[in-house]
C-alpha positions as CSV (number, residue, x, y, z in Angstrom):
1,X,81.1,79.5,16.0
2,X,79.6,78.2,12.5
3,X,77.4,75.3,11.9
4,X,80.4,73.7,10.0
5,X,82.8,74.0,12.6
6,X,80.3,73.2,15.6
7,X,80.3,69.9,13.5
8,X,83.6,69.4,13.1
9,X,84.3,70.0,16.8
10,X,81.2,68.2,18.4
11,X,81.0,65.7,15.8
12,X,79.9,63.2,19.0
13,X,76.9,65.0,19.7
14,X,75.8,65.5,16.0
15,X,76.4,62.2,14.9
16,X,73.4,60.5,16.5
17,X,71.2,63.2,15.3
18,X,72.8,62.9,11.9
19,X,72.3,59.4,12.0
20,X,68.1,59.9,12.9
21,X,68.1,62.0,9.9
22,X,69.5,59.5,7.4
23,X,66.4,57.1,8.5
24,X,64.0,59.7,8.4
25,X,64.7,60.7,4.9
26,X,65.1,56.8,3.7
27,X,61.5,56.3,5.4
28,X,59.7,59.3,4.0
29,X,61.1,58.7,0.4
30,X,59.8,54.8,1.2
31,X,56.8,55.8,2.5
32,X,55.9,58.8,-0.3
33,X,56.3,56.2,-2.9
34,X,54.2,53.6,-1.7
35,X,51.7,55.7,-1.0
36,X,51.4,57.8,-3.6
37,X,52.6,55.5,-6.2
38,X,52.6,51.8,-5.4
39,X,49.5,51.5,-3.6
40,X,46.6,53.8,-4.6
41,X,44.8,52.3,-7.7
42,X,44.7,55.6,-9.9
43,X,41.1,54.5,-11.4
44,X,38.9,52.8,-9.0
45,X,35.9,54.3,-10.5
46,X,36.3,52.3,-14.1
47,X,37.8,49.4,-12.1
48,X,34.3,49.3,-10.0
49,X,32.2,49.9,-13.0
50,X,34.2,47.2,-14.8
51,X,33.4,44.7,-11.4
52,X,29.9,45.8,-11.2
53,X,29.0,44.8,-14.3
54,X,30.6,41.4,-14.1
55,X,29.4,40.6,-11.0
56,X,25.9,41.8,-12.1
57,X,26.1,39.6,-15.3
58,X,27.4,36.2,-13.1
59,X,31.0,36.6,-14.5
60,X,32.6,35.9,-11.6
61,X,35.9,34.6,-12.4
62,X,36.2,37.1,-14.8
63,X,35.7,39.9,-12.2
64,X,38.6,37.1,-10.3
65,X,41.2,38.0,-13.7
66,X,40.1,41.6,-13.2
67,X,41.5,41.7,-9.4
68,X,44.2,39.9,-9.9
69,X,45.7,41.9,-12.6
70,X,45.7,44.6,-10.1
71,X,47.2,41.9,-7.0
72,X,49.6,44.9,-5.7
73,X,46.7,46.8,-5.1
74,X,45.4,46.8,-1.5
75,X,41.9,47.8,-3.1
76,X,41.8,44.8,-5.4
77,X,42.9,42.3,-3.0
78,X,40.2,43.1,-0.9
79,X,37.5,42.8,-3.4
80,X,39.2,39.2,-4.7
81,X,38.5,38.1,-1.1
82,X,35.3,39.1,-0.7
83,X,34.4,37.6,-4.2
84,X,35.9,34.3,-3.3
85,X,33.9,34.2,-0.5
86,X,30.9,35.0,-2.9
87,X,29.3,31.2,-2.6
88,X,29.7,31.4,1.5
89,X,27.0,33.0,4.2
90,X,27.1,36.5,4.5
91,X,29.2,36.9,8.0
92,X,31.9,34.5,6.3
93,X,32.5,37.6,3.5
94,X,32.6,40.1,6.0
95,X,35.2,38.3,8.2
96,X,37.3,37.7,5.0
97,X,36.7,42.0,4.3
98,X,38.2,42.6,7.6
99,X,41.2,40.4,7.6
100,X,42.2,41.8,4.5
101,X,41.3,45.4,5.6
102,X,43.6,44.7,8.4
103,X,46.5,43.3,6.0
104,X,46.1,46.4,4.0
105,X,45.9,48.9,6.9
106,X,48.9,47.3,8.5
107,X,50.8,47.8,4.8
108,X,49.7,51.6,4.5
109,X,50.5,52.6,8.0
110,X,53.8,50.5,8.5
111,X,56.7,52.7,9.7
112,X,55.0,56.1,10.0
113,X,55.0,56.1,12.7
114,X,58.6,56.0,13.2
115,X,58.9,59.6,11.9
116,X,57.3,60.9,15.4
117,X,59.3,58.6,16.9
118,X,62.6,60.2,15.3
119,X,61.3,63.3,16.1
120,X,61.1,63.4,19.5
121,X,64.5,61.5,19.9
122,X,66.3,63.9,17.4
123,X,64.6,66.9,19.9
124,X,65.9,65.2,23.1
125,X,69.5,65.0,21.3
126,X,69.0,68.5,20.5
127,X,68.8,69.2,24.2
128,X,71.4,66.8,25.2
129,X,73.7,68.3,23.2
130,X,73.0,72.0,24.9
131,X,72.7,70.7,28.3
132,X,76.4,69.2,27.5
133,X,77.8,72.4,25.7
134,X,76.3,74.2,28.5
135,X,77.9,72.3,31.4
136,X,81.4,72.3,29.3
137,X,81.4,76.1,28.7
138,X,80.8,77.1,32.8
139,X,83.7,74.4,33.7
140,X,86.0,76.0,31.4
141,X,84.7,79.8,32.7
142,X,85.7,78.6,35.8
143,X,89.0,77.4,35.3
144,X,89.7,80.3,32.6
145,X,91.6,83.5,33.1
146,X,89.7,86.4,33.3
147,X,90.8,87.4,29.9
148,X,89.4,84.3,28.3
149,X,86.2,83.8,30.6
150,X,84.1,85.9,28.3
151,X,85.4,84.1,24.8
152,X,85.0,80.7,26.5
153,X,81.6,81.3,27.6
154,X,80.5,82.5,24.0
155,X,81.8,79.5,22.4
156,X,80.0,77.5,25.0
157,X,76.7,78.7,24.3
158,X,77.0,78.8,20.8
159,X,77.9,74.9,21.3
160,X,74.8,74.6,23.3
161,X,72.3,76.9,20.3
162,X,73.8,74.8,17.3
163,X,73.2,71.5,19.3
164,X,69.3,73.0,19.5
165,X,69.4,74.0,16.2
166,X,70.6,70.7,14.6
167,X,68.0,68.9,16.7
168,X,65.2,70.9,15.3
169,X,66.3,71.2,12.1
170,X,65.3,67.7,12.0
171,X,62.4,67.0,13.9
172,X,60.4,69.9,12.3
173,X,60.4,68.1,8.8
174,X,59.8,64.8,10.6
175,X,56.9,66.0,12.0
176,X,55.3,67.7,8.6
177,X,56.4,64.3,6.8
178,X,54.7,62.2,9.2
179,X,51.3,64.7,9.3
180,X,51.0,64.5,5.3
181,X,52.0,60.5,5.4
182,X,49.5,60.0,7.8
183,X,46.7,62.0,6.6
184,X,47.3,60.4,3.6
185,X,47.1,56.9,5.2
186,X,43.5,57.9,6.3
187,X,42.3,58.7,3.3
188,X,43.6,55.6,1.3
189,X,42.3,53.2,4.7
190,X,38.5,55.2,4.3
191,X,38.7,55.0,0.5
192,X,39.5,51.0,1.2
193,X,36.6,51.1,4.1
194,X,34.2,52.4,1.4
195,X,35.4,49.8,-1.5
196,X,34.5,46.8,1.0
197,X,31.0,48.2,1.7
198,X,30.7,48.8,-2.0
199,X,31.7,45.3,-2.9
200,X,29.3,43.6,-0.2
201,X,26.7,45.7,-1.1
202,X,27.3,43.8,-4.9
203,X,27.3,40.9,-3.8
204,X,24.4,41.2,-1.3
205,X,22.5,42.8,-4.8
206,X,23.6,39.6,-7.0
207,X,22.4,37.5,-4.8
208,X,18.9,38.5,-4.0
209,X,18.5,39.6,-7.6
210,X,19.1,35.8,-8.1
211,X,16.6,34.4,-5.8
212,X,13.8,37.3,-7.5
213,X,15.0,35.4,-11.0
214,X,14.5,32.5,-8.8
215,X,11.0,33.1,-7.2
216,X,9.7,34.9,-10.4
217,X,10.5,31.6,-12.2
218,X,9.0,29.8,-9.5
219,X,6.0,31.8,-10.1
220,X,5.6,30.9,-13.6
221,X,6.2,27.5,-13.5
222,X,3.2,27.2,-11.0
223,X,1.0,29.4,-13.0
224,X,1.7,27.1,-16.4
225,X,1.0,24.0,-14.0
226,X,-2.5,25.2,-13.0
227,X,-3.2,26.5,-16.1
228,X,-2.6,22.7,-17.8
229,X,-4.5,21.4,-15.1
């Protein structure tokens, strides 16, 4: 029996698994674009040197435009949080970093997972489908006529091997899509990670370079003082 005509004449048992196949590819095309395309900001090293140097020079809302020019970016929203938070105590920035870490994690990883998910369910139809094949193949051996036993029970199997087949067939690329989409994933979630400790650690650097400014003015001003005196 061919693959073509197993379909044709168990169309019942391939449907489902047919049907687990149109969602996989529809979520790894999804999934491949966003993450390769949509997401990732292709130059976060000039977008950080451009930030830096803003932030450095008080230029705040500027390094605000700069952010939100980028606003589909998970990368960029995180930094416009944590620069809006700029004026607040330090624990206030890093609670604003996580909650947009986790808004950004949650976009990355969103329906991955589904792709394990399909398949082990596209395996498990697989097997259904020979366990089925299998049962309808001795039934019809056994009320057969000799002559036809041996043809019946062929066909049978074969049934039961395509109904494997078709079940792996999918699940194997499900399961490579959804190792590269995840690893992926992790990579753009630790390259995320390392943006908010970068964008802390500017702030954090702003803001004690401004109370040096500060005290070294401080300084001075005394120094003139006693010197008039």
């Amino acid at each position: 029996m061919g693959f073509l005509e197993f379909l044709k004449h168990n169309f019942m048992h391939a449907f489902p698994i047919l049907v687990c196949a149109g969602f996989a590819i529809a979520i790894v095309i999804e999934r491949w674009q966003a993450l390769y395309n949509v997401l990732p900001l292709k130059d976060s090293k000039s977008f950080f040197d451009r930030i830096n140097d803003l932030i450095l020079s008080g230029r705040t809302y500027e390094a605000l435009g700069a952010c939100d020019s980028l606003a589909d970016k998970p990368l960029s929203r995180i930094v416009k949080v944590a620069l809006q938070r700029a004026h607040l105590p330090d624990e206030s920035i890093q609670s604003g970093i996580e909650m947009a870490m986790g808004d950004a994690v949650a976009q990355i990883t969103k329906r991955t997972t589904f792709l394990a998910t399909l398949a082990n369910v596209t395996t498990l139809l697989g097997l259904f489908g020979t366990i089925a094949g299998l049962i309808a193949s001795f039934e019809a051996v056994g009320a057969a006529d000799p002559q036809q036993k041996s043809a019946l029970l062929a066909a049978g199997i074969a049934t039961a091997m395509n109904a494997t087949m078709l079940g792996l067939a999918v699940a194997i690329p499900c399961m490579i899509a959804f190792s590269v989409l995840t690893n992926r994933a992790n990579r753009m979630i630790a390259e995320l990670e390392e943006a908010a400790v970068r964008t802390m650690d500017l702030l954090k650097l702003r803001y004690y370079g401004d109370e040096a400014k500060q005290q070294t003015t401080n300084n001075v001003t005394s120094i003139n003082e006693k010197k008039a005196a």
